[in-house]
Residue, then its C-alpha position, 0 to 999 in steps of 0.5 A: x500500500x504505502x508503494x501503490x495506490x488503490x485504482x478504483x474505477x468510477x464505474x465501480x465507486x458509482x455503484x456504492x450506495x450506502x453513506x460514505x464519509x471519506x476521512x483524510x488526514x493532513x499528514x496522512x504518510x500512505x493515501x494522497x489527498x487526491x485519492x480521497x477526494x476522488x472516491x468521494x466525487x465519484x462515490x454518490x452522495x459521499x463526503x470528505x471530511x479533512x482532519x487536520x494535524x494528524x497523520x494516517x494514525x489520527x485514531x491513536x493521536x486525536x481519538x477524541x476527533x477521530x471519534x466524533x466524526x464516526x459518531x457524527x457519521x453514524x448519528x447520520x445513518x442511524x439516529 
């Protein structure tokens, strides 16, 4: 992974169709920010949420924000 990056094609990623959020982390060292914002562009309805000042292993540096966007997600998909 950290060699390559996932190439999914927009006629796969169009067919999704549950709810998405796309997290991207500002120092992510493994998935360049274009790749997340390519799947959540062509994945509909998806959104991007950008954690700031974090790296790939935000759940472990800032659980707190880490936690609240899941929760904030699954508040959306399940009230």
């Amino acid at each position: 992974m950290q060699s390559t990056q996932s190439n999914y094609l927009a006629d796969d990623l169009a067919q999704i169709s549950v709810p998405v959020t796309v997290v991207h982390s500002e120092y992510d060292e493994f998935i360049h920010r274009e790749h997340a914002v390519y799947l959540a562009q062509t994945i509909p309805n998806a959104e991007l949420v950008d954690l700031q000042g974090v790296s790939h292993f935000a759940p472990l540096q800032r659980p707190e924000l880490f936690n609240d966007i899941v929760l904030a997600f699954l508040s959306k998909v399940w009230p």
